[in-house]
LOBADREN-840257 format. One record per residue (C-alpha): residue number from 1; residue in one letter; x, y, z. Coordinates in nm, 3 decimals, padded with zeros to 5 digits. Each point is the difference from the previous one (the first is absolute). Last residue first. Layout:
residues N
nr | rest | u | v | w
NUM | a | X | Y | Z
...
***
This chain:
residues 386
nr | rest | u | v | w
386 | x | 04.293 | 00.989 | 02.647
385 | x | 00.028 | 00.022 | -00.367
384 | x | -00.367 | 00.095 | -00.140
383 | x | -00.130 | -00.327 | -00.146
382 | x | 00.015 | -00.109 | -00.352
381 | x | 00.064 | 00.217 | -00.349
380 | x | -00.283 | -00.108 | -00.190
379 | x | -00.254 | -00.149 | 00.231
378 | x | 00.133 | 00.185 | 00.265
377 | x | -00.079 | 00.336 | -00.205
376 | x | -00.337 | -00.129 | -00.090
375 | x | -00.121 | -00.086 | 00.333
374 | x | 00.149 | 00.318 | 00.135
373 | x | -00.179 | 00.206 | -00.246
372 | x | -00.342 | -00.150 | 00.088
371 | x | 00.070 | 00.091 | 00.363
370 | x | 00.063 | 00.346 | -00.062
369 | x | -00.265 | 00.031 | -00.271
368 | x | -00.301 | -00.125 | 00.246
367 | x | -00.091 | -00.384 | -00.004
366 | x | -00.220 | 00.006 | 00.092
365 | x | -00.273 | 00.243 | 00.006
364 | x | 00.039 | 00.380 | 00.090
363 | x | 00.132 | 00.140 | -00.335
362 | x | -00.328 | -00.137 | -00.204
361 | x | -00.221 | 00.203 | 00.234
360 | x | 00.075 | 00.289 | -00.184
359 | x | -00.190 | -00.146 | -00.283
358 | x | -00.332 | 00.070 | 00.176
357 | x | 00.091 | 00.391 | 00.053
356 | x | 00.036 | 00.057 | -00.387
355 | x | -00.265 | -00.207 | -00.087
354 | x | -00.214 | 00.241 | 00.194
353 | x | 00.054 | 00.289 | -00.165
352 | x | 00.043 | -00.235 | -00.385
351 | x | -00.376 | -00.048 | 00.128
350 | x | -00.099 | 00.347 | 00.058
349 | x | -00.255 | 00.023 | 00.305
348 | x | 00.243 | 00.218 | 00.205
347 | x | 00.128 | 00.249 | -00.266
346 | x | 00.397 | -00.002 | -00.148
345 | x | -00.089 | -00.231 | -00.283
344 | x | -00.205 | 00.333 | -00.135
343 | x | 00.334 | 00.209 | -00.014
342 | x | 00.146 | -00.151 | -00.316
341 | x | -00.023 | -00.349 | -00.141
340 | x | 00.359 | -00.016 | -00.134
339 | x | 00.149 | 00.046 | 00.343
338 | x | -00.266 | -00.242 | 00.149
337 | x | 00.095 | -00.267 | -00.234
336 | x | 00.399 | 00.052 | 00.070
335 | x | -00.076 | -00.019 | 00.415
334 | x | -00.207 | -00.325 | -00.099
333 | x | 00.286 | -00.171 | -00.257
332 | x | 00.265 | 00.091 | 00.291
331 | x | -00.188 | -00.145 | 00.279
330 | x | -00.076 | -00.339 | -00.225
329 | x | 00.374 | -00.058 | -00.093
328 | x | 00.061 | 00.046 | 00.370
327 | x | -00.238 | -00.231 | 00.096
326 | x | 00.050 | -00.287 | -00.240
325 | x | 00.384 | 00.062 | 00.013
324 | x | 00.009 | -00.097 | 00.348
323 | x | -00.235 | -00.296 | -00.036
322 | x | 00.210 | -00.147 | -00.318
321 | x | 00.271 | 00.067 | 00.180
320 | x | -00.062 | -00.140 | 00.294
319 | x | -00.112 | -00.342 | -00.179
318 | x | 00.310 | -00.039 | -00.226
317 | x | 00.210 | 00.066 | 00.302
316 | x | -00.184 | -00.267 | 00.167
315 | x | 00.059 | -00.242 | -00.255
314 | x | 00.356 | 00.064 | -00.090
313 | x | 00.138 | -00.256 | 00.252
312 | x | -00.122 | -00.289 | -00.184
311 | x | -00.204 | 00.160 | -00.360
310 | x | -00.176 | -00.386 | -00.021
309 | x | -00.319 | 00.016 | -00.186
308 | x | -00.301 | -00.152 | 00.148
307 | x | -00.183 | 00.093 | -00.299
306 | x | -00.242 | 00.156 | 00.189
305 | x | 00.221 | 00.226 | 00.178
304 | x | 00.159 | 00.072 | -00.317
303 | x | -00.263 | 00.111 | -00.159
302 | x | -00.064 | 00.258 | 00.299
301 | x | 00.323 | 00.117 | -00.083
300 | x | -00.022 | 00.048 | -00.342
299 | x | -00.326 | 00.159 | 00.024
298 | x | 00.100 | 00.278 | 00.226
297 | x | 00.320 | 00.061 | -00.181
296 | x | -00.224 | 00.040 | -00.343
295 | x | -00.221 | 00.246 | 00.104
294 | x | 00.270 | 00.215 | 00.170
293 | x | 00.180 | 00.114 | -00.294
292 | x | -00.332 | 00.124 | -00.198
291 | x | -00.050 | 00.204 | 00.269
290 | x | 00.282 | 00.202 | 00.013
289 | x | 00.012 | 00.032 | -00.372
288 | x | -00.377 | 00.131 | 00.072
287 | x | 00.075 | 00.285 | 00.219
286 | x | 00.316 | 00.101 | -00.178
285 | x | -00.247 | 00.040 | -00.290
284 | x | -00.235 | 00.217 | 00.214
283 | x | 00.270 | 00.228 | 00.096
282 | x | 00.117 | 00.046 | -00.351
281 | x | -00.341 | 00.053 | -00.121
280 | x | -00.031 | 00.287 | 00.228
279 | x | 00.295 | 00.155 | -00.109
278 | x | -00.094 | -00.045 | -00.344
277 | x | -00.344 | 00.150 | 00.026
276 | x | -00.263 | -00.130 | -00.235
275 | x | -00.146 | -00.250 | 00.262
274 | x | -00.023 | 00.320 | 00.171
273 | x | -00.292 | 00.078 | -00.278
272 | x | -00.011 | 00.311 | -00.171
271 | x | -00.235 | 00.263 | 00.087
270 | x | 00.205 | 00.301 | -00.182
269 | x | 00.331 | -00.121 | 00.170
268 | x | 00.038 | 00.251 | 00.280
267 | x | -00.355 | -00.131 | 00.144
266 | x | 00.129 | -00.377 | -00.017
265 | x | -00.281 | -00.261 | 00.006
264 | x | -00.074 | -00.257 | 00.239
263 | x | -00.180 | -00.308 | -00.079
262 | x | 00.306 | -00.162 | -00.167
261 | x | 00.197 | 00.011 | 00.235
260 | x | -00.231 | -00.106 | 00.267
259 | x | -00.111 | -00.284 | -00.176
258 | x | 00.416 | -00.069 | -00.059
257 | x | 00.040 | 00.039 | 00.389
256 | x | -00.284 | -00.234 | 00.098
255 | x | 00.139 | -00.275 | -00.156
254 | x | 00.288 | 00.075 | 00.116
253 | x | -00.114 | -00.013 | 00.359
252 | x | -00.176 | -00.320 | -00.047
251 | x | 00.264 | -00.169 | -00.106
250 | x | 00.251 | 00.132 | 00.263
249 | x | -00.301 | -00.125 | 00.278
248 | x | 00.007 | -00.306 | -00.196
247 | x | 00.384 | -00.073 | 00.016
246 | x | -00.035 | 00.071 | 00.433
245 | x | -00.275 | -00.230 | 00.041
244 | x | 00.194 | -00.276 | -00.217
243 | x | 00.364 | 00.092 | 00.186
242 | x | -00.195 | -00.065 | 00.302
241 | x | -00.089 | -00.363 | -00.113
240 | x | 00.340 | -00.102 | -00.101
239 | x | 00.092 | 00.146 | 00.301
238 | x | -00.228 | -00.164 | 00.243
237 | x | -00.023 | -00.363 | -00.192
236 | x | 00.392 | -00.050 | -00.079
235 | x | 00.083 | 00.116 | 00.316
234 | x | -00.229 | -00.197 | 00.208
233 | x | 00.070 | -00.311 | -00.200
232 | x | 00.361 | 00.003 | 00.043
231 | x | -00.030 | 00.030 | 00.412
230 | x | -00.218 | -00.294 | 00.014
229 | x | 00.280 | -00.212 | -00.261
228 | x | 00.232 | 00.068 | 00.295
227 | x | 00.300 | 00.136 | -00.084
226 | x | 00.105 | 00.174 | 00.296
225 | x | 00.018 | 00.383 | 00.156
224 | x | 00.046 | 00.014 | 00.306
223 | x | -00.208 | -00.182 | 00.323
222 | x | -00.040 | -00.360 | -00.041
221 | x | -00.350 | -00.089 | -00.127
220 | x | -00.298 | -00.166 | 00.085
219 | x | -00.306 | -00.031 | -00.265
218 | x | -00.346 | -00.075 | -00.023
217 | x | -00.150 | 00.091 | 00.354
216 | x | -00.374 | -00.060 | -00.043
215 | x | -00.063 | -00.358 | 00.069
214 | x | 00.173 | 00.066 | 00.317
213 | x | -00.246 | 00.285 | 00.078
212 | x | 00.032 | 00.368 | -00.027
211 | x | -00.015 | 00.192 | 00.319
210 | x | -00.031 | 00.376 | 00.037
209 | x | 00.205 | 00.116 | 00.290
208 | x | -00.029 | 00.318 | 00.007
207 | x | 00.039 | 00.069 | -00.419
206 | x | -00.017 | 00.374 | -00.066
205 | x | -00.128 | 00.055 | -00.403
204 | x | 00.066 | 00.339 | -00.138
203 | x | -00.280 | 00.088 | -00.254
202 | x | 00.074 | -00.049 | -00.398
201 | x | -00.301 | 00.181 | -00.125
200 | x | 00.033 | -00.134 | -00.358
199 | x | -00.258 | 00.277 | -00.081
198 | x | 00.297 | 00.320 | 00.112
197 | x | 00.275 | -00.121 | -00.238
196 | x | 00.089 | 00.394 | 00.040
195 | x | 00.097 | 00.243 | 00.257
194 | x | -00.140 | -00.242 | 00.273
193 | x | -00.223 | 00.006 | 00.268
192 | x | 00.016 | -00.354 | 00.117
191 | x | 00.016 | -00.039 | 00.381
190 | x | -00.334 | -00.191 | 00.100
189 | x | 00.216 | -00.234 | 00.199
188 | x | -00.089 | -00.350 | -00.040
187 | x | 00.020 | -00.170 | 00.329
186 | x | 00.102 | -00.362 | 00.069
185 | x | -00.040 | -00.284 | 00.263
184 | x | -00.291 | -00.167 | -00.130
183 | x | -00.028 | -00.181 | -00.282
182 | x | -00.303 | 00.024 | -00.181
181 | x | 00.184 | 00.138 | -00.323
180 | x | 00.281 | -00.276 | -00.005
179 | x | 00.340 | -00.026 | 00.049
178 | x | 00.239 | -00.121 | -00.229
177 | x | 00.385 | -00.179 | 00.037
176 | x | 00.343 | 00.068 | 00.005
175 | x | 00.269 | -00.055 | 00.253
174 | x | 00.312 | 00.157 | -00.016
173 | x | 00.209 | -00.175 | 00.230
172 | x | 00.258 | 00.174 | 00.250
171 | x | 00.419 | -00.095 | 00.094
170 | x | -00.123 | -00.086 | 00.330
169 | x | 00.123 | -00.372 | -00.049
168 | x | -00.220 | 00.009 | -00.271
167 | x | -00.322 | 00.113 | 00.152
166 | x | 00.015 | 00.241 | 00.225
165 | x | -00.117 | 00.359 | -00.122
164 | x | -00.297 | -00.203 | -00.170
163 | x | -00.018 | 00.312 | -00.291
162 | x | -00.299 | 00.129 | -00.152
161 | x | -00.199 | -00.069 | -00.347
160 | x | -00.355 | 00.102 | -00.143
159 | x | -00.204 | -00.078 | -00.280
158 | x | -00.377 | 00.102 | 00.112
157 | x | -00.310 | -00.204 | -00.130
156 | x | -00.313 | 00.161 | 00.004
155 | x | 00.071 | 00.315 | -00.160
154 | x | -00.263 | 00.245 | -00.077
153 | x | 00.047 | 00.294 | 00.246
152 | x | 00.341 | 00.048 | -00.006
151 | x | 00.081 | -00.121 | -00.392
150 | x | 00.343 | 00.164 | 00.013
149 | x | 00.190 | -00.059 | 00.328
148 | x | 00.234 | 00.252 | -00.057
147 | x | 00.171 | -00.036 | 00.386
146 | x | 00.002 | -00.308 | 00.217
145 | x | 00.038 | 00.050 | 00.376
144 | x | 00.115 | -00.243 | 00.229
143 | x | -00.079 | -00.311 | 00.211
142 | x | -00.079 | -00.369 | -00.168
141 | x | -00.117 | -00.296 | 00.179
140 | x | 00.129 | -00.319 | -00.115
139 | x | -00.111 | -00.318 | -00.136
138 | x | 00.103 | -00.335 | 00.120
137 | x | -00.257 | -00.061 | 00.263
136 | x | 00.212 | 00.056 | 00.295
135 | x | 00.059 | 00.344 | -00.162
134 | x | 00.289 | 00.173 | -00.185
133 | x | 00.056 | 00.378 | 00.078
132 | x | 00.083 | 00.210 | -00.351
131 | x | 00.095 | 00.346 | 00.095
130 | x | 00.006 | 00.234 | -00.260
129 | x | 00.265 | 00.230 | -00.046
128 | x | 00.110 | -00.245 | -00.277
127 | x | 00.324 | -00.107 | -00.197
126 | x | 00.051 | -00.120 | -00.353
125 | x | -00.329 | 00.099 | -00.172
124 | x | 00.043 | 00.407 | 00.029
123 | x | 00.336 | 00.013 | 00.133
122 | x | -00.051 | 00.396 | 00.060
121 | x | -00.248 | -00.065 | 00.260
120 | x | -00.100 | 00.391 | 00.079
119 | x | -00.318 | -00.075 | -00.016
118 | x | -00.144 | -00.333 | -00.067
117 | x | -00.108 | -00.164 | -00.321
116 | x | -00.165 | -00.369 | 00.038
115 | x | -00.307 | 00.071 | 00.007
114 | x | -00.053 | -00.071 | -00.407
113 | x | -00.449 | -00.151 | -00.068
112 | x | -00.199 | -00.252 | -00.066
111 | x | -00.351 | -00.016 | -00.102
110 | x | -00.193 | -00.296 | 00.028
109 | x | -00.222 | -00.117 | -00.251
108 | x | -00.013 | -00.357 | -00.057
107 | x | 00.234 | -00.011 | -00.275
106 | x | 00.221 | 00.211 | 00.215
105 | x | -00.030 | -00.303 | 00.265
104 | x | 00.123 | -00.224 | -00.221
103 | x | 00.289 | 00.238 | -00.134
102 | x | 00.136 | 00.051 | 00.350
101 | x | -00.029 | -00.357 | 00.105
100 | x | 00.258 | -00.085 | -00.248
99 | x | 00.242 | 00.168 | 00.215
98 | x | 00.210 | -00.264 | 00.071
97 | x | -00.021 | -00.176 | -00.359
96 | x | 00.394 | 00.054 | -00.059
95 | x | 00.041 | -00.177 | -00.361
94 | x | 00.129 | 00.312 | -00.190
93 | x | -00.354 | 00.130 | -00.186
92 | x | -00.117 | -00.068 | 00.340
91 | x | 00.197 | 00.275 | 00.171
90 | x | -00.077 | 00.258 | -00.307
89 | x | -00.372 | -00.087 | 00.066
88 | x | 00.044 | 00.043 | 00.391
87 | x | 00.159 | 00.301 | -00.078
86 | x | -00.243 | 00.177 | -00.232
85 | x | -00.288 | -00.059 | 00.232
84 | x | 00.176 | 00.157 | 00.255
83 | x | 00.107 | 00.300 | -00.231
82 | x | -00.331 | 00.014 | -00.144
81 | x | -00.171 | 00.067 | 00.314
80 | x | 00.277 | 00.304 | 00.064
79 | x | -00.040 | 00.096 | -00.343
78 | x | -00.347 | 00.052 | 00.010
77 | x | 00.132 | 00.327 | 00.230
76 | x | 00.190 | 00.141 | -00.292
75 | x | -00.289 | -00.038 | -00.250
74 | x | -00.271 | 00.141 | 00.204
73 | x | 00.264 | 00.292 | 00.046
72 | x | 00.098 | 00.031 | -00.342
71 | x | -00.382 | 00.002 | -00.115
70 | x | -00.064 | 00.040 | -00.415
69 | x | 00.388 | -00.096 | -00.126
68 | x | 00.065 | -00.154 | 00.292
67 | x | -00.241 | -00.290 | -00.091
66 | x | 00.157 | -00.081 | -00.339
65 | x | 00.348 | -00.036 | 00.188
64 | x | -00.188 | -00.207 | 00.214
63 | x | -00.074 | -00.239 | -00.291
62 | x | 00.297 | 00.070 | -00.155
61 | x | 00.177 | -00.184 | 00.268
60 | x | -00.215 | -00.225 | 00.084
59 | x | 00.071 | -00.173 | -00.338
58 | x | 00.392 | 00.052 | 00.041
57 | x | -00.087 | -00.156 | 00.412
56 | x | -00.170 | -00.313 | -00.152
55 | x | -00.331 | -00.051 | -00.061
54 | x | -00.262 | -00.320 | 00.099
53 | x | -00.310 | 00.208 | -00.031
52 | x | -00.151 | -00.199 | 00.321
51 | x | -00.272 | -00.239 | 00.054
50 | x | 00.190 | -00.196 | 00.188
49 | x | 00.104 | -00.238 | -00.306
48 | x | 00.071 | 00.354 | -00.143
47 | x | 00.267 | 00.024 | 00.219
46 | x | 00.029 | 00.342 | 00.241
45 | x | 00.226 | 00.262 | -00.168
44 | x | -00.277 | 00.252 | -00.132
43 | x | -00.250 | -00.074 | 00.266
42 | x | -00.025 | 00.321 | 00.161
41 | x | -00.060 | 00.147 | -00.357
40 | x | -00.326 | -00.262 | -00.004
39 | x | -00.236 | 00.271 | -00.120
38 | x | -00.258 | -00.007 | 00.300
37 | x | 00.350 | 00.042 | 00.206
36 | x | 00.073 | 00.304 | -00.267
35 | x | -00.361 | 00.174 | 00.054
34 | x | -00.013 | -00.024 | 00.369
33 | x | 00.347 | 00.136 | 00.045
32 | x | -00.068 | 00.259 | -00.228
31 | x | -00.322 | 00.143 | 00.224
30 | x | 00.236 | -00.034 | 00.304
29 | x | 00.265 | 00.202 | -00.101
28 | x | 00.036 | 00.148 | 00.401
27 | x | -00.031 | 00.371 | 00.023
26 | x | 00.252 | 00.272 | 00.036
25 | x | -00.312 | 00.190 | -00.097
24 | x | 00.186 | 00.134 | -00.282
23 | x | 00.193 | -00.263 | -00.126
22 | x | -00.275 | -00.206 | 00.016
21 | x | -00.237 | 00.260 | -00.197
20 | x | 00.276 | 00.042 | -00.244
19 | x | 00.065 | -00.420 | -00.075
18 | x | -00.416 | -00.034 | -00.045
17 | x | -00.003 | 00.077 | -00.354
16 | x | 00.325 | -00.190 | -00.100
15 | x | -00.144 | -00.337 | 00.144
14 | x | -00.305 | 00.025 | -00.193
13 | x | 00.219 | 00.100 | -00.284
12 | x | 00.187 | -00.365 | 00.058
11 | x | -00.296 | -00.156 | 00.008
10 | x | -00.159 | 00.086 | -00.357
9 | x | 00.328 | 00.019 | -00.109
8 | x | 00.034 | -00.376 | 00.040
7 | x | 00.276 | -00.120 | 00.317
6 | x | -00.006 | -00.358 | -00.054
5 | x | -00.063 | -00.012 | -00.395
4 | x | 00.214 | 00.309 | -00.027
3 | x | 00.336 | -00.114 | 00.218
2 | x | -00.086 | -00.376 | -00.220
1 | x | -00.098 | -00.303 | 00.098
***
C-alpha cells in the first residue's frame, strides 16, 4: 500500500484543517487520532496475518513523511507508537521474537508510546536517572521522571527504562520494560506549553514507583553503550522516523514557498510575478537542491534496514546523520520559504508561521549535532586520545 492509498487526500486535508486550531488551543490531535486508527496507520508494521499492513520502516517512512506534510505535530508524536511498533518488527525481521507482544497487542489497539528521555541524562539509552527496583515477583518498580512523552493523554502502553543500581556486582543494569495506563504509581504533569509541536502534547511523566510486571520487562542491559540488537532497533526506528517528520515539514514548506512566489507580485516590476525575480528564484532553487538531496538518504537508509544490510560500525553514524541532516536541511528550506513569501508568513495563523516554530523542535531530539558529530568523527578517525 501506498503513502496515498493509506494517507488519501481526502484524509490528509482533514488532518491539515484541524493542525491550526491544535496548535492554537495547545490542544490534544484527538480528531486525527480517531481518523488514522479507523485508517489502520497504527498498524503499518504489524503482520498482515494480524490483520496488519505488514510494512517495513522505508514504507513507514513515507508514510509519515506524507503525514508531516498536513500535521507535523500529529506526525511527530505517531512516531513514538511507530517507533515501538517499528522495533519489534525490525527485531523479528532478525530472529529476536522478544517483543513480539508489541505488534500483537498493536493489532489489537493499544497505543504505545517513548518515556524513556530524561533531563539532563546526556547518555540517552546507555545510562538512566531512573531507578529500576526489582520485585519478588520479577518485575520492578520504576522511580523517576520521563520527559517528551508524546501521546500523553492517549497512550496505553508506556516504554520506559531505569537503572537496578546493584545488579552486576554493583556495576548497574538497565532494565527495560512497559507500564501500563491503569497502573498506578505515576503522574502526568500537565506541563506542555510549547513554542511549537504543541498537538503532540508531550507532558512530563514522574514514575513513583510504577510497577511493570515480569511479563513486561523485555530487556536487561549492562550500563554503556553495547551492541545489543534492542539498542539497534531503537535507533534505526526513532531517527529514521524523525528524519521522515522533519523531510515533510521541508516539503511542505517549499511547496508553500513557490505558491507564495508565485501569488505575489512585485510593485517595482509593473505587477510582475516574484516567480519572475532572479533573486528570488535563486533562493527557491537552493531550496529545492536541498531537498532533492535528502529524499534519497532517507530512503536508502530505511532500505537498508529492511534489507538487513550490514554497514558494521557505520550504522549509527549513518542513522545520526540522516536525523541531523533531516532537521537542519528542513530549518533551512522553512527560514528560505518564509524569506521568499514576504511579511504574511510572519502572522500567527500563517502556516509557514507555525512551521517555522514546529521544526525547531528538530534540534532537541536525539541525537543533537554534538553528539551526532562525535559518532561520526569516531567512526572515522576513532576515539579522542585519552
Amino acid at each position: 500500500m501506498t503513502p496515498e492509498e493509506l494517507l488519501p487526500d481526502p484524509l490528509l486535508e482533514g488532518i491539515r484543517s484541524r493542525a491550526a486550531r491544535y496548535d492554537r488551543d495547545n490542544s490534544f490531535f484527538a480528531e486525527d487520532l480517531e481518523e488514522l486508527t479507523a485508517a489502520g496507520y497504527l498498524r503499518l508494521f504489524v503482520p498482515t496475518s494480524d490483520g496488519g499492513l505488514g510494512l517495513g520502516l522505508e514504507a513507514a517512512a513515507q508514510c509519515q513523511r506524507r503525514l508531516a506534510t498536513a500535521a507535523p505535530a500529529t506526525a511527530l508524536a505517531v512516531n513514538m507508537h511507530l517507533v515501538w511498533t517499528g522495533v519489534a518488527q525490525v527485531l523479528a525481521a532478525r530472529g529476536d521474537e522478544s517483543l513480539d507482544f508489541v505488534l500483537q497487542e498493536a493489532a489489537r489497539g493499544e497505543i504505545f508510546s517513548f518515556g524513556n528521555s530524561e533531563a539532563g541524562n546526556d547518555s540517552v539509552l546507555f545510562d538512566s536517572k531512573t531507578a529500576a527496583v526489582p520485585l519478588p515477583s520479577g518485575g520492578y518498580s520504576f522511580t523517576g521522571t520521563k520527559i517528551f512523552t508524546s501521546l500523553s493523554p492517549a497512550w496505553t502502553r508506556l516504554g520506559i527504562f531505569g537503572k537496578d543500581a546493584h545488579a552486576r556486582a554493583g556495576d548497574g543494569e538497565l532494565v527495560h520494560g512497559f507500564i501500563q495506563r491503569d497502573a498506578a504509581g505515576y503522574t502526568i504533569l500537565d506541563d506542555w506549553d510549547t513554542l511549537g509541536m504543541r498537538a503532540s502534547q508531550s507532558n512530563t511523566t514522574v514514575l513513583d514507583g510504577v510497577e511493570a510486571g515480569p511479563d513486561r520487562i523485555f530487556r536487561k542491559l549492562p550500563v554503556g553503550p553495547n551492541a545489543d540488537p534492542l539498542i539497534f532497533a531503537i535507533f534505526a526506528c526513532f531517527e529514521s522516523l524523525l528524519a521522515a517528520v522533519y523531510t515533510g515539514i521541508g516539503e511542505r514548506a517549499l511547496t508553500l514557498g513557490v505558491e507564495a512566489v508565485k501569488r505575489r507580485t512585485s510593485f517595482k516590476n509593473g505587477g510582475r510575478s516574484y516567480a519572475q525575480d532572479p533573486d528570488i528564484r535563486w533562493k527557491v532553487a537552493e531550496a529545492a537542491m536541498a531537498m532533492d538531496s535528502l529524499y534519497p538518504q532517507l530512503l536508502a537508509v530505511t532500505h537498508d534496514v529492511d534489507a538487513l544490510t550490514d554497514h558494521g560500525s557505520q550504522w549509527f553514524p549513518k542513522l545520526v546523520g540522516l536525523k541531523v541532516n533531516a532537521t537542519e536541511t528542513a530549518r533551512r528550506v522553512v527560514d528560505l520559504a518564509i524569506r521568499v513569501s514576504g511579511g504574511s508568513s510572519y502572522f500567527r495563523g500563517s502556516e509557514l508561521e507555525r512551521l517555522y516554530r514546529d521544526v525547531l523542535a528538530g534540534m532537541f531530539h536525539p541525537s543533537d549535532d554534538e553528539s551526532a558529530h562525535n559518532t561520526v568523527a569516531n567512526a572515522w578517525l576513532g576515539p579522542l586520545e585519552a
